[in-house]
C-alpha positions, 0 to 999 in steps of 0.5 A: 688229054690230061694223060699226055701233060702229065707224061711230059712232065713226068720225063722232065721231072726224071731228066731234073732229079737224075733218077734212074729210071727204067720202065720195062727193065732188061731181064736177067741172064740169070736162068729161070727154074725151067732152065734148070730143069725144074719141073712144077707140077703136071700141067704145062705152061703157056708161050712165055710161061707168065700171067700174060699169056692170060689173053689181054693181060699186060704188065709194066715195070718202072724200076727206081735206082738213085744213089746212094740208098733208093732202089725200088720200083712200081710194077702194073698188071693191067686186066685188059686193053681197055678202060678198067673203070668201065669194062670192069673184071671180077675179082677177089682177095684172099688174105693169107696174113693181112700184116701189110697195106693192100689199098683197096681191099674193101671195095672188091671183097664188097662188090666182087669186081676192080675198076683200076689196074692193080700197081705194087710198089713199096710199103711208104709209096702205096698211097702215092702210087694210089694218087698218081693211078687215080689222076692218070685214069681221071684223065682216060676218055670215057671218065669226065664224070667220075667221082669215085675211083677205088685204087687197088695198091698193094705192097711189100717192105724193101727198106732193107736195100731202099730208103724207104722213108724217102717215100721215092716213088714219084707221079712219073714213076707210076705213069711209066708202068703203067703206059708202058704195060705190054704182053709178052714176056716180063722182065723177072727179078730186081725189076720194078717192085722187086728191085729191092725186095729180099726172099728167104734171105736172098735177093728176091724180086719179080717173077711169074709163071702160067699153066694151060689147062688140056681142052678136056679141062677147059682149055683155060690159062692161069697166070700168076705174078709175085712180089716177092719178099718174104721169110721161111725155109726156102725148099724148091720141087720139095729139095730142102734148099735153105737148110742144105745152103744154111740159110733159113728162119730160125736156123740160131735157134736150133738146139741152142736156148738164146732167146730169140729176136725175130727182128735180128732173122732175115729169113723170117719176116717179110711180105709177098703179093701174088696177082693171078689172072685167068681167061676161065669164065669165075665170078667173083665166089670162084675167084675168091676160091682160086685164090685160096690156092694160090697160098698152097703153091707159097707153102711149097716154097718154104713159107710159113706166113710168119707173124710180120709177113702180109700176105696176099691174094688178087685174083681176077677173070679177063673172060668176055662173058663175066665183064662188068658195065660201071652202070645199073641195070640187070646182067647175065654173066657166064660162071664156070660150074663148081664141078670144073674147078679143080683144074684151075686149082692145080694150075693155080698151086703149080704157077704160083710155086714156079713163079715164086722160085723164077723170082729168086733165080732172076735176081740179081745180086744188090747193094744198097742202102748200105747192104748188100743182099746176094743172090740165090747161088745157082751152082751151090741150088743145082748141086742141092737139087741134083743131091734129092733127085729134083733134077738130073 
């Protein structure tokens, strides 16, 4: 297959330019927001707490650190074991603010369904990644004849910690995330397209979190996945963190009349993506409506979607009886009544807020680019939390 030949040169590329290229990067020792005892919402979490413990869903890492300035990455979320093209998902995008350049876009608000895996990366490298996806699925069994593949890319700006303009995403970079996409447990923090993002001033990154409906409700998983990268005033189970820290958007221009440079405000601009994935039978409508929500749980964390910050939803269903064949024809599909929505809803909010806070916990501390960006304090978060009750 096509897919071997470009694996292996991929890995000579790598040994040739010297990059440091890790896909499935080891996680942080930095705990996650459960660890400390901080409890989102009322419904509990699946096995790892992540958007693969939606059945099928897997997700691959490749994080880019070359010195002295790259540090970058590409993260895949893949809806199922199988080709995407052919056994396709329903799916829906929700724009929150549409300042960024999700790839892809039209094609699934249009149809109400995706035909690749989705890839994030960085705001120069999304039509690189594109091709690099759509050459490595050309080359997948069952696609000799295909002529027209909508790569769904979405991204989020690290050119503070990365040189950005270098466009340092490469062909091997993408096949790696992509062939080394599991289930399990996901790496979290400056991993893959997080590794040199900023949230809220702070380090920001890769984090992800799920909930699991009671059987009364259905029984159903969603899970959530963030590229976090964005601004606001950072506020965690409700506890106002950013302010208590004195790190927060806006924070010079409080009772004082200098004029204001959004530019020069690090807690102000910035982007995030946010995946979610269920095993609930929705179509496309009630996908779009679960995405919807997904900006509820990003309220909670402080944002305001401030005018330079894209902000985007993906949501898709897994679920057997809603796939989609890439021929013609007439189907019947499964659809989840209105009436049972309002669990996925919550679960959706709760996950996304977790997710969110796993991110910046997750994060490691970087230098690059000649910055150095910190991560979120635990101690000096744990003391703010204890302080309003958040935890004990």
């Amino acid at each position: 297959m096509r897919t071997l030949a470009v694996t292996a040169i991929a890995a000579a590329l790598a040994l040739s330019n010297g990059a440091t290229m890790a896909a499935d990067a080891q996680q942080s020792d930095r705990p996650r927001a459960r660890d400390l005892g901080v409890v989102i919402g009322v419904f509990e979490p699946g096995e790892h707490n992540a958007i693969t413990d939606v059945r099928g869903v897997r997700v691959g890492h490749t994080t880019v650190v070359e010195a002295p300035d790259i540090r970058t990455g590409v993260t895949a979320i893949l809806p199922h074991g199988g080709n995407a093209y052919t056994s396709r998902v329903p799916a829906a995008i929700h724009v929150g603010n549409g300042y960024g350049k999700l790839l892809g876009v039209t094609q699934v608000q249009e149809l109400g369904e995706m035909e690749t895996p989705i890839l994030l990366t960085c705001t120069l490298c999304v039509w690189k990644a594109a091709d690099a996806m759509v050459e490595w699925m050309l080359g997948q069994e069952e696609m000799e004849n295909v002529r027209s593949l909508n790569a769904l890319v979405g991204e989020t700006n690290d050119g503070g910690l990365n040189d950005i303009r270098s466009r340092p995403i490469r062909p091997e970079h993408v096949v790696a995330a992509l062939e080394g996409a599991t289930d399990g447990a996901v790496a979290e923090g400056a991993v893959g397209a997080g590794a040199g993002t900023v949230a809220f001033g702070w380090k920001g990154g890769i984090g992800t979190s799920s909930r699991v409906l009671p059987e009364s409700l259905g029984g159903y998983t969603v899970g959530v996945l963030v590229q976090s990268n964005f601004g606001g005033i950072l506020q965690v189970a409700g506890a106002p963190v950013g302010v208590e820290l004195g790190q927060y958007a806006f924070a010079e221009q409080v009772g004082r009349d200098e004029a204001y440079d959004p530019a020069a405000d690090v807690q102000e601009w910035g982007s995030i993506m946010m995946v979610v994935a269920t095993d609930a039978p929705l179509s496309d409508r009630n996908l779009e409506r679960v995405a919807r929500r997904a900006v509820m749980g990003l309220s909670r964390t402080g944002s305001y979607a401030s005018n330079g910050s894209g902000d985007y939803v993906i949501a898709f269903s897994t679920a057997n009886g809603v796939r989609r064949g890439a021929g013609g024809g007439t189907a019947t599909y499964d659809d989840l009544a209105n009436g049972d929505m309002s669990g996925l809803f919550e679960a959706t909010v709760e996950a996304t807020e977790e997710a969110i806070y796993n991110s910046l916990f997750r994060a490691e501390t970087v230098t690059s680019n000649g910055r150095t960006v910190q991560a979120l304090p635990i101690r000096e978060t744990v003391e703010v939390l204890r302080k309003y009750g958040v935890v004990r």
